[in-house]
N, C-alpha and C positions, 0 to 999 in steps of 0.2 A: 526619644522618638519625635520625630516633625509633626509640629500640628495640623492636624487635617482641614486643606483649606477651606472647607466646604462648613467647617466648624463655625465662621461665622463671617460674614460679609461685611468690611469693613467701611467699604467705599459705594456709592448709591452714583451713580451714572444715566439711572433711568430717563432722566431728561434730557440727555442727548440720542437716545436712542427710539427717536419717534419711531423709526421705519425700523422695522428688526425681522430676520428670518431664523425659524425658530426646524432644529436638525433634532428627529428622534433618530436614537440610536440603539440598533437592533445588531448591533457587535460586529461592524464589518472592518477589516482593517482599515480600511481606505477614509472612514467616517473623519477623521481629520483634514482628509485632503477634501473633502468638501466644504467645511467652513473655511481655508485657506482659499479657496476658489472664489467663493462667496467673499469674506473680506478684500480678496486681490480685487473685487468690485467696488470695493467702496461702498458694499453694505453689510451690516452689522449684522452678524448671525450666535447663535448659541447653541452648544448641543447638551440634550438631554436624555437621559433615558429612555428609550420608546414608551413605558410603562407610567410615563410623566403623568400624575391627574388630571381630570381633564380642565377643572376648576383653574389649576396651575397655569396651563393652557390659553385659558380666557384669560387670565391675568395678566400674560405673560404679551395676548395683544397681537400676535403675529401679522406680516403681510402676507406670509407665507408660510405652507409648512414644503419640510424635505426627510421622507421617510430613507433611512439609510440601507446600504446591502447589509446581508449579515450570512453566517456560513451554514445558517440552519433551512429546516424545510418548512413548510408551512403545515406540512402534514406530519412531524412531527408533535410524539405528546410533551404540550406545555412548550411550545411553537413559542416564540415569542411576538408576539401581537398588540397595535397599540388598542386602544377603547376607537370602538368604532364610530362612538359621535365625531370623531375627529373632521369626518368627514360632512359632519350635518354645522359646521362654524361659519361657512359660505368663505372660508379664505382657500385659495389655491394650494394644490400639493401638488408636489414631484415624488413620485417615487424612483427609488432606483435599486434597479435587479431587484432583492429579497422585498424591496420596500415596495415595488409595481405588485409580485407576486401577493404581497399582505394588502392591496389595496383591492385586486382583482379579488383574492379570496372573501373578502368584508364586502366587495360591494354584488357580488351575484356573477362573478365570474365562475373559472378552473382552473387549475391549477395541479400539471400531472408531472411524473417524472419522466425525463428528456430520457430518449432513446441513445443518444449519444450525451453525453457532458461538453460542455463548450468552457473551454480555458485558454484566455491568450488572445492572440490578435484576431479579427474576423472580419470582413463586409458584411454591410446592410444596405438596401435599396430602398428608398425612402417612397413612399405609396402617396402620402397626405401631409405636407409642411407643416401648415396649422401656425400657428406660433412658434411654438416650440420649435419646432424645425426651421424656422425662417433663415435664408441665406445661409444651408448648408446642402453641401451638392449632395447631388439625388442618386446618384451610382455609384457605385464602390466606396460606399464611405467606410473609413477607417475604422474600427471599435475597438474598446477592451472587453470582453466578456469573463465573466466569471461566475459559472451557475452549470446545477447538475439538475433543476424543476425546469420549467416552461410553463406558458401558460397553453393552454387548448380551447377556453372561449373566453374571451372575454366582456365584461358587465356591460350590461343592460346601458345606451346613452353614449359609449366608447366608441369608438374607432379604430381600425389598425392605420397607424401612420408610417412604420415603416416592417421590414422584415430581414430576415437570415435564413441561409440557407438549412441553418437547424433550429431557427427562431421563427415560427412563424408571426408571432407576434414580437417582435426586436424595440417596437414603441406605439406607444397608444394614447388616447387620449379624447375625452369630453369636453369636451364645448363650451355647454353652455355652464358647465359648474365647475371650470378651468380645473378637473382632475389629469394628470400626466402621468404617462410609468415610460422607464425604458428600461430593457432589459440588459443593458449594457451599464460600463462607469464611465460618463462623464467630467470627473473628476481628475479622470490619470489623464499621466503627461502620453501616455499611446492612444488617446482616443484625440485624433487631432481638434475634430472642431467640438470637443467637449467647452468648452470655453463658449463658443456662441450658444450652443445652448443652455448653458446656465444661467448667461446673460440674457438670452429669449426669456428663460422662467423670472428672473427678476424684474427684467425694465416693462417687459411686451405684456408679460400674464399680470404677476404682482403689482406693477406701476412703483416701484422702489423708484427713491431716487441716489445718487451716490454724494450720499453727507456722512460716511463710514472716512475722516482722514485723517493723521493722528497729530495736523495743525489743531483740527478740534477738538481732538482727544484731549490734547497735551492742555487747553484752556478750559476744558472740563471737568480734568483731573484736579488743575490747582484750585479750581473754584470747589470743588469735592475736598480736598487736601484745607484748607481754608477754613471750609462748614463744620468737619468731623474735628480738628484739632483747637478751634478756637483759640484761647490766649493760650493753652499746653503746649508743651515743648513732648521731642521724639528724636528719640536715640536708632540709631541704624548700623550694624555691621560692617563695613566699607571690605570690600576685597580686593576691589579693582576688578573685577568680572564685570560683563557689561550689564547684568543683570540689575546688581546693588549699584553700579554706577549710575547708571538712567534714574532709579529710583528715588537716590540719594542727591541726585540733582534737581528734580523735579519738584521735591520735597521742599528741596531747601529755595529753589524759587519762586514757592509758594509761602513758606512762611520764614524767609532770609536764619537769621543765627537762632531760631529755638529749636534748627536741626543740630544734634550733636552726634559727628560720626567717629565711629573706633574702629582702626586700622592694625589689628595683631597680627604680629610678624611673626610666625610659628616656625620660622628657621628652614623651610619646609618650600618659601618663593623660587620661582626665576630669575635667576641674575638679572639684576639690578632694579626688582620691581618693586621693592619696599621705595628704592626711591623717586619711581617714577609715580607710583600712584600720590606721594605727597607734594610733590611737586605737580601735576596737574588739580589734584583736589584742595588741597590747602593755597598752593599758591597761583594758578590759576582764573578756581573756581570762588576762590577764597571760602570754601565751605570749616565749620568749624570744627576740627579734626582733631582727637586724638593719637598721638602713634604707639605702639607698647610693640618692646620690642622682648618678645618670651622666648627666644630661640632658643636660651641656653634649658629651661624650664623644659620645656618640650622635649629638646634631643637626648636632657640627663633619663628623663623618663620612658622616653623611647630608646633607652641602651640595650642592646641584647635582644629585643622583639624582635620575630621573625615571620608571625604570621598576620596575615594582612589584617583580618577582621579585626585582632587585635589590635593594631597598629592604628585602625581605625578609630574603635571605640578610645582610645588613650587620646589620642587627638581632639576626638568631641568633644570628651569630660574634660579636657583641660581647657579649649577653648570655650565653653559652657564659664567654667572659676573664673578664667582671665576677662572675660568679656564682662562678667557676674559684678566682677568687681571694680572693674572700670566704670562702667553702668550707675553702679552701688554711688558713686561721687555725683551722680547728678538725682538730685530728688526731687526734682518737680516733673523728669520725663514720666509722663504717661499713656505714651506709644512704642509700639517698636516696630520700624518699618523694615520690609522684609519684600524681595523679589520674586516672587509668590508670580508662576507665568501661566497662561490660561492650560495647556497643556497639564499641566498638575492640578489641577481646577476641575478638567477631563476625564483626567486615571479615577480620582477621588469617588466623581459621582456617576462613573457606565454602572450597566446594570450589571456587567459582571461582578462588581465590589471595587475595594482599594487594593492597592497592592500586599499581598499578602508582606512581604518585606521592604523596609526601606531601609538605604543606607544609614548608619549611626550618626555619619559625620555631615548630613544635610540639612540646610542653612542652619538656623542655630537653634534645634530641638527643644528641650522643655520652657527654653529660657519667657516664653512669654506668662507659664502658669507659674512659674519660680519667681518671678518678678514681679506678679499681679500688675502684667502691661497690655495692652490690649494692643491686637494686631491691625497696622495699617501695610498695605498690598493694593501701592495705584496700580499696577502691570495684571493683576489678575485678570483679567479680560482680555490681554495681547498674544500671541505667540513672538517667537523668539524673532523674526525678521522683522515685527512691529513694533518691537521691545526698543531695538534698533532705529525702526525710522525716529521713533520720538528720541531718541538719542543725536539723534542727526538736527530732529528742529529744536533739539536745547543747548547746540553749539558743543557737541563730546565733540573729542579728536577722532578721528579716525581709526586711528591706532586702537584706540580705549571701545570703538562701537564692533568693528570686525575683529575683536579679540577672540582666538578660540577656548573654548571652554576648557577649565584648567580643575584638576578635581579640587574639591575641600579638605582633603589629607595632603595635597600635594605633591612634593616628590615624594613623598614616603611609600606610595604604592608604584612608585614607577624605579623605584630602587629598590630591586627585590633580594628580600634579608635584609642581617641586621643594617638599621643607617648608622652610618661613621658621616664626622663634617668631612673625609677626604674624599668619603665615595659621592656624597654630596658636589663636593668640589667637580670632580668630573663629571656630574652628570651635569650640572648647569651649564660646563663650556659645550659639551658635545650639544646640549638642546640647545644653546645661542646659537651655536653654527647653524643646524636643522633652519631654526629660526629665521636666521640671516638669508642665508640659500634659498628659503622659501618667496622671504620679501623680495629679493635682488631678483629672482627666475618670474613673478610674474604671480605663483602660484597658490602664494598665501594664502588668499580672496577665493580660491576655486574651489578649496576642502575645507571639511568641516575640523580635522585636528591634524595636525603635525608636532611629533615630540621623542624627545627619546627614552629609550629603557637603559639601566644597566642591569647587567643580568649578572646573577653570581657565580661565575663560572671565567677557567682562563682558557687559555688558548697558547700553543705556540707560533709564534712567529718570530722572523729577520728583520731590522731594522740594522741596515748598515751592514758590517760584518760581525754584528753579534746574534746571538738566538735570547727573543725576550719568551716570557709566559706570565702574559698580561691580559686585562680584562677584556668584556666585549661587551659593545652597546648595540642596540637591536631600536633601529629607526620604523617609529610607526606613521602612518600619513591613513587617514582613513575619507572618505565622500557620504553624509549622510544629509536627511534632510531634517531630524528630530533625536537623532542617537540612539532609536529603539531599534532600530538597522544598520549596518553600516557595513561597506565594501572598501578594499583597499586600493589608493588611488593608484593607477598606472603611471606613475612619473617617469617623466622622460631619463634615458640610461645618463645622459650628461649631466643632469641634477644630480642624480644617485650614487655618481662617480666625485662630483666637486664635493659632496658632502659627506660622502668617505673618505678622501683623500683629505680635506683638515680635517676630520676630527684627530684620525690614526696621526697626523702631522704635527699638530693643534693642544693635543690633549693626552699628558704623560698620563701613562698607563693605563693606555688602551690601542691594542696591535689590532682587531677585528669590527667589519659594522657589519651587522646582516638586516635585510629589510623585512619587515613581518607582512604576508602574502594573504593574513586571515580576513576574513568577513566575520562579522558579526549577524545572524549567529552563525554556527556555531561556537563561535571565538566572543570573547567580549573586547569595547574598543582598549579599553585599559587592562595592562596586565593583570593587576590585583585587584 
């Protein structure tokens, strides 16, 4: 089971986070796309529980609060509501949708059920600019809406700033105690000048400035990485994912060779990535790398499995031994760093809980209480396209930063039934092809996964003048922005055609490709 990251904070950053805007979170899906907005600024935000202390609160220093939507009512029992001194700290708040609704209800508003529901795109006609609204047009402005309450009066000091045709209140806002709501999301990519006003509530209201950039990140990470490891040495995972990449470079150029990385080859890679990742990390980066090569380990173990979990959990526990024992040759490490991204940092602590399930096989499970090692996690505070930039200002390739996400079973769930090294075989030429075709067409960079399935089932077909009954691979291409959603990418028929034609051309035995048309949900991105 993966440590919970919230278990203990390895890394202290507090000193670069003079300015910080501080996100309660009242369950809306969207509450991620509001810190992504907010850091797309270049300032530093956090979310928390709406139920956050209030003591926690002060601590925590805010320039700003940003009360989040959420899918409940306020007039339901056991509402979710933050402590209403929130509003007695004299720092500025935004509400939005559920979060306007809980500020209106705390501070002497109402708060009734809409006679119609508003879902989806809408106009507003903007009454009163204020701030908040500054330099965004006054008629038919675009929105997202998503709310089944409304308000009906609004608190004592407020204002209406702007309206809808089933909102009469659409945005609001006090003056002189710089409280703000808008009944709309801000945040999504359909609410166009959602962007100027975020930026209104941080530079205009807050007076933020933008020192959120991860030039400074990346130099106050290594001075953190520096503090917390002292003269100790820290062993790291290496996968070649860009996650443990970033990390395991950042590490190591902060304290050069008392990083030791271990690179296990689970038989289970991408054609030809066991030797790519030693060749950019070891001879590159010159990082101090171990390679173990357990493929045969692995695949004798995995003979005859066919069902995934299991296939999973075998995978863990053996790379849990192999890493155990690798690890075991170096006795002075007393870290173990780990790509721990802010997003998992999120699930861990909403007020809904943790996740009730995790996968077996994510990052490397017991091994820090196994090992009496204490966990370092410089990324814990990034999302994944930040993860990235600072990948970009520590010299990764390219290749290694816009890598798509590859699971930790590897093919093993993408080769459904038992794995043979032939069916292996085939699936790695068919996914290089996918791979190639992606790179060559432009489109690599535009989705979040491309990759192929083999499926255990045959097929007849003609090749030539014979009839074959041969396997089929099932090409998946997915568009997401975090993997908790995902739709399947609309690639053009001439991609879909060039990378049917080699595989079936390319890759003995297999006469059929078929494209997977699913979204997630109701599908998941990965077969297994």
């Amino acid at each position: 089971m993966t440590k919970n990251p919230t278990q203990e904070n390895p890394m202290n950053f507090d000193h670069l986070h003079e300015e910080r805007i501080l996100i309660l979170d009242f369950g809306s899906q969207y509450t991620q796309l509001i810190a992504r907005r907010v850091r797309e600024s270049h300032v530093y935000c956090e979310i928390h529980p709406f139920n956050m202390p209030l003591e926690s609160i002060r601590s925590f220093q805010p320039k700003g609060i940003i009360l989040s939507g959420s899918p409940s009512s306020v007039h339901e029992k056991d509402a979710p509501l933050s402590d209403s001194q929130v509003f007695e700290l004299g720092v500025p708040v935004l509400g939005i949708c559920y979060g306007m609704q809980v500020m209106a209800h705390q501070l002497g508003g109402a708060v009734e059920k809409a006679q119609q529901r508003e879902y989806g795109p809408a106009s507003i006609e903007v009454d009163h600019e204020g701030e908040l609204l500054k330099d965004v047009e006054k008629e038919s402005v675009r929105v997202w809406m998503s709310h089944g309450d409304r308000l009906l009066k609004i608190p004592p000091g407020f204002i209406i700033q702007a309206h809808s045709d089933n909102s009469p209140v659409a945005a609001m806002g006090d003056m002189d105690r710089h409280f703000y709501g808008v009944q709309f999301h801000p945040e999504v990519v359909h609410t166009p000048s959602g962007s100027i006003i975020i930026e209104n509530f941080l530079f205009r209201i807050c007076r933020c400035r933008s020192t959120w950039t991860m030039k400074s990140f990346v130099e106050s990470a290594m001075e953190a990485i520096k503090n917390k490891v002292g003269d100790d040495q820290v062993v790291c995972a290496l996968s070649g994912g860009v996650d443990s990449s970033v990390v395991a470079v950042l590490i190591h150029r902060a304290i050069g060779p008392r990083l030791h990385c271990i690179f296990v080859n689970n038989g289970l890679l991408r054609k030809g990535e066991a030797e790519n990742v030693q060749r950019v990390f070891r001879d590159h980066f010159q990082l101090n790398l171990t390679y173990v090569d357990a493929s045969e380990l692995f695949l004798s173990q995995l003979k005859g499995v066919v069902d995934p979990e299991q296939k999973r959990k075998i995978i863990g526990n053996l790379f849990i031994q192999v890493f155990e024992r690798e690890a075991a040759r170096l006795p002075n490490a007393k870290y173990l760093a780990q790509g721990t991204l802010y997003p998992d940092v999120i699930e861990s602590v909403s007020f809904k809980g943790p996740s009730a399930t995790i996968k077996s096989h994510h990052n490397v499970g017991g091994l820090p209480e196994r090992m009496k090692l204490k966990l370092i996690e410089p990324l814990r505070e990034l999302f994944k396209d930040e993860a990235r930039m600072v990948g970009r200002e520590l010299g990764l390739p390219e290749s290694t930063i816009m890598r798509h996400p590859f699971p930790g079973p590897g093919l093993a769930i993408r080769t459904l039934g038992e794995i043979t090294p032939e069916d292996l075989h085939i699936l790695r030429e068919a996914d290089s092809i996918i791979l190639e075709e992606m790179e060559v067409s432009g489109w690599y960079d535009k989705v979040w996964q491309a990759f192929a399935v083999l499926l255990p089932v045959r097929s007849v077909g003609v090749m030539g003048d014979e009839r074959t009954y041969d396997r089929v691979i099932a090409v998946r291409v997915v568009e997401s922005v975090d993997a908790m959603t995902a739709d399947w990418t609309k690639l053009p028929y001439s991609i879909l055609e060039k990378i049917s034609n080699r595989i079936i051309n390319e890759v003995k035995g297999i006469n059929r490709v078929v494209y997977d048309i699913s979204s997630k949900p109701p599908s998941t991105i990965e077969w297994e």
